[in-house]
C-alpha positions, 0 to 999 in steps of 0.5 A, a space after each residue: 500500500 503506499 505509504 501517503 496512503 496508510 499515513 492518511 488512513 491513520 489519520 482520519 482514524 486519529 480525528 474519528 477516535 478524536 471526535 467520538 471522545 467530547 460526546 462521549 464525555 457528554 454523555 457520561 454527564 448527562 447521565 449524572 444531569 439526569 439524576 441532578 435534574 430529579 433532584 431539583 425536582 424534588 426538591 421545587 416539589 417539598 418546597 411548595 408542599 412548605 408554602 403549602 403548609 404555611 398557608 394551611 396554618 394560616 387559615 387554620 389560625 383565622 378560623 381559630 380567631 374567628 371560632 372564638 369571635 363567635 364564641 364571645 359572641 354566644 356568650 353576649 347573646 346570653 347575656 343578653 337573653 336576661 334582658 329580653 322585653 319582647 317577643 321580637 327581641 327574643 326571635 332576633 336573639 335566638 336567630 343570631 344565636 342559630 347563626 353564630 352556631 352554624 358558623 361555629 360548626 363550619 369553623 371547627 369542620 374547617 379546622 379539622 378539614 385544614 388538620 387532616 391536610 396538613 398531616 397529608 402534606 406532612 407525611 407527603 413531606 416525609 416521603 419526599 425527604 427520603 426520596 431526596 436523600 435516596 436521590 443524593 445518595 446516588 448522585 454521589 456515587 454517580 458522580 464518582 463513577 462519571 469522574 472515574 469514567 471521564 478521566 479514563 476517558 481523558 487520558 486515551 484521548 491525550 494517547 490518541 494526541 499524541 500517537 496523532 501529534 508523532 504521525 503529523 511530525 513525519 507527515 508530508 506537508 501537501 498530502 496533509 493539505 489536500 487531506 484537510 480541504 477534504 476533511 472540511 467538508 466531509 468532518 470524519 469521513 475524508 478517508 472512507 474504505 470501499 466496501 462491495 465495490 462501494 464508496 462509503 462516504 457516499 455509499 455510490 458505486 465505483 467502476 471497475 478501473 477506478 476500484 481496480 486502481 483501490 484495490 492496488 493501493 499504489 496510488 492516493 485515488 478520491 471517490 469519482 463521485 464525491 471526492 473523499 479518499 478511498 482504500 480496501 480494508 482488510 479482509 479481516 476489518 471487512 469481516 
């Protein structure tokens, strides 16, 4: 095979392992985003159960203030009842006194309606503080886990530079432009293996002469279709 040719196929293989290595990266934190995000989440979810709360002691405390307005109230109608002249007075007093009952029994049913949704949200509470610190607990772990992998990552990458960085010390100066003018528009397939009697860059097939002159490997040959650099793979990487 010529020897510009394995050097442009060492290449291109290089920039392609260069390329899969930010995505991978990527991928290893949005693993650990997704469980940051169901934190988060959780986390929004207890803090309005906690204005939740508040605004259920609120109004319990306004029906309690008001239960005891109406209490006062019952009171001074009693007092009030040792004075009674009339007829008319006393059906005024005992509609008063029917009244301020009635508010008193939808003041308490209120207070025990707010009592049964505030221990709701309380136990809904608890059970969200132990998902949260479920949640926590694996963030953690994953988070080590993702920094091991990204490092790993990391240091084959920088293997990858500098096997890279050796190969272009040796390179030759116009093979390498030619190759980049090509890279530019075709990113990590500048340098595509012919597979039955295909390209595959543009997966078009080539005539016979052209995948003859392939096959020999003495020549640098560029896909008559769509320009890339082509070559035969082993049988071996073929299979």
């Amino acid at each position: 095979m010529n020897k510009y040719l394995q050097d442009l196929i060492k290449l291109s293989k290089f920039d392609t392992s260069i390329s899969m290595f930010e995505p991978k990266i990527e991928n290893e934190k949005a693993k650990l985003a997704t469980f940051i995000e169901t934190a988060e989440a959780i986390k929004t979810s207890i803090n309005n159960i906690y204005l939740e709360v508040d605004e259920i002691k609120s109004k319990r405390t306004k029906n309690n203030i008001h239960l005891a307005e109406l209490k006062s109230k019952l009171e001074d109608i009693a007092k009030k009842n040792k004075d009674i002249q009339t007829e008319k007075e006393l059906k005024a007093l005992q509609l008063e006194e029917e009244i301020a009952k009635e508010q008193i029994a939808f003041a308490n049913e209120e207070i025990n309606r707010l009592d049964t949704l505030a221990s709701s949200k309380e136990e809904e509470l608890k059970e969200l503080q132990v998902n949260l610190t479920e949640e926590e607990e694996s963030i953690k772990e994953i988070q080590v886990a993702v920094d091991t992998t990204i490092e790993e990552i990391n240091k084959e990458r920088n293997v990858v530079y500098q096997e890279r960085s050796e190969l272009l010390e040796k390179f030759d100066n116009k093979i390498l432009t030619f190759y980049e003018k090509i890279k530019r528009w075709a990113k990590d397939s500048a340098v595509v293996p012919v597979k039955k009697q295909a390209c595959y860059g543009c997966y078009m097939k080539i005539n016979d002469k052209t995948y003859a002159e392939v096959i020999k490997s003495e020549e640098i040959i560029n896909c008559p279709h769509c320009g890339r650099i082509l070559y035969k793979e082993d049988e071996t990487e073929e299979a």
